[in-house]
N, C-alpha and C positions, 0 to 999 in steps of 0.2 A: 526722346528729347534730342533735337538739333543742336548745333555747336552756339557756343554764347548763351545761352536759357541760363535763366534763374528761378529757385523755387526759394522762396524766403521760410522762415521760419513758421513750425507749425501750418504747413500746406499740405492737403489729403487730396491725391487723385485716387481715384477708387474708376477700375476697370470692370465691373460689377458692383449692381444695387436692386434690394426689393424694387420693385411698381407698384404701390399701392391702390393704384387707383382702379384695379380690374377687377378681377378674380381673385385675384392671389390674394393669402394673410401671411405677413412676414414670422418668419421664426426658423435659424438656418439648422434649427436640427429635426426638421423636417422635408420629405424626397420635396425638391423643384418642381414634382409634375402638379405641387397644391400652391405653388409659390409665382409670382411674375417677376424674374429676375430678370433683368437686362442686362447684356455682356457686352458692350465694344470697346474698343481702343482708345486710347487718350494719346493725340498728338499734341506736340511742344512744338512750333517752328523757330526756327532760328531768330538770334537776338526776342524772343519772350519771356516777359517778367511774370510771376504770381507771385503776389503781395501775400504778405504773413495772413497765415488762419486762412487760406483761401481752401473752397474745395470744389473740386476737378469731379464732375462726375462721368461715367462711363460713356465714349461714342463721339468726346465733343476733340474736337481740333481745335487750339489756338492757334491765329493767323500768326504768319511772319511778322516781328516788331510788335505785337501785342502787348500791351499792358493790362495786369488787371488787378484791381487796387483790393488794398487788406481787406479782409474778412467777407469776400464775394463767394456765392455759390453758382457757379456755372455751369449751365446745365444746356446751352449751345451751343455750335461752330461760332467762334470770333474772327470777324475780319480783319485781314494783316493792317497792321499800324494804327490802328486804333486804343483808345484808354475807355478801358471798362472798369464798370462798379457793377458785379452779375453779366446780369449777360447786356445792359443797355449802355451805348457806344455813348461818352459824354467826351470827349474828344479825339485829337490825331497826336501822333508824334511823329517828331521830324526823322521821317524818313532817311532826307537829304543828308542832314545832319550828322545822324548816327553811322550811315554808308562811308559818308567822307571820314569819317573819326575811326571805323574799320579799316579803312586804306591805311592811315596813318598807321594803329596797329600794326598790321603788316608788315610794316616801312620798318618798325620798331626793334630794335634786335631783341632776342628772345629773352635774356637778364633782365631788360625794363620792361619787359611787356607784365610782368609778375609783382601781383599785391605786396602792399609790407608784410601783412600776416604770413607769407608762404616764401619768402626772401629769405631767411634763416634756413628753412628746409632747403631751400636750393640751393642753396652755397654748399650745405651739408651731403646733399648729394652729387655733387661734380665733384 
């Protein structure tokens, strides 16, 4: 996961999963040489959200500024800046938008850049 990501509540990225669709019959307590397990990487890029109950399967990369709404199962590379429901692109986000509102950030001194929820902690830590 890149800086800014969000995984909202109840989101499962699984970096391995049966294949059913081959050979293989699932059951993991049996050797993989009877199984079609798939194993790759799940990338997060920067500024990407997963919406609650989303699940992340093995291999796929979320673009930069990605969106991808509650309870999708993704099982492709998503394109940066786009809003998904699965894996099909049903809008954009502003881009432009969200860059300039990072500047700001930035700009921001570090005491207000930090949520209400974690403002207690912070004081308590300095």
């Amino acid at each position: 996961m890149e800086d800014f990501t969000g995984l909202s509540m109840g989101v499962r990225v699984f970096t391995s999963s049966d294949d059913f669709s081959f050979y293989g019959f699932g059951n993991p307590s049996i050797s993989e040489e009877f199984r079609n397990v798939k194993h790759g990487p799940v990338i997060i890029k920067k500024f990407a959200i997963i919406g609650a109950n989303s699940v992340i399967l093995p291999g796929v990369t979320i673009g930069e500024g990605a969106a991808v709404g509650a309870g999708s199962v993704v099982s492709k590379d998503l394109e940066p800046w786009g809003i998904y429901i699965g894996n099909r692109k049903i809008g954009q986000r502003d881009k432009d938008g969200i860059l300039k509102n990072y500047e700001k950030f930035l700009r921001t001194q570090e005491e207000e850049r930090i949520g209400s929820i974690f403002k207690k902690l912070w004081k308590e830590l300095k």
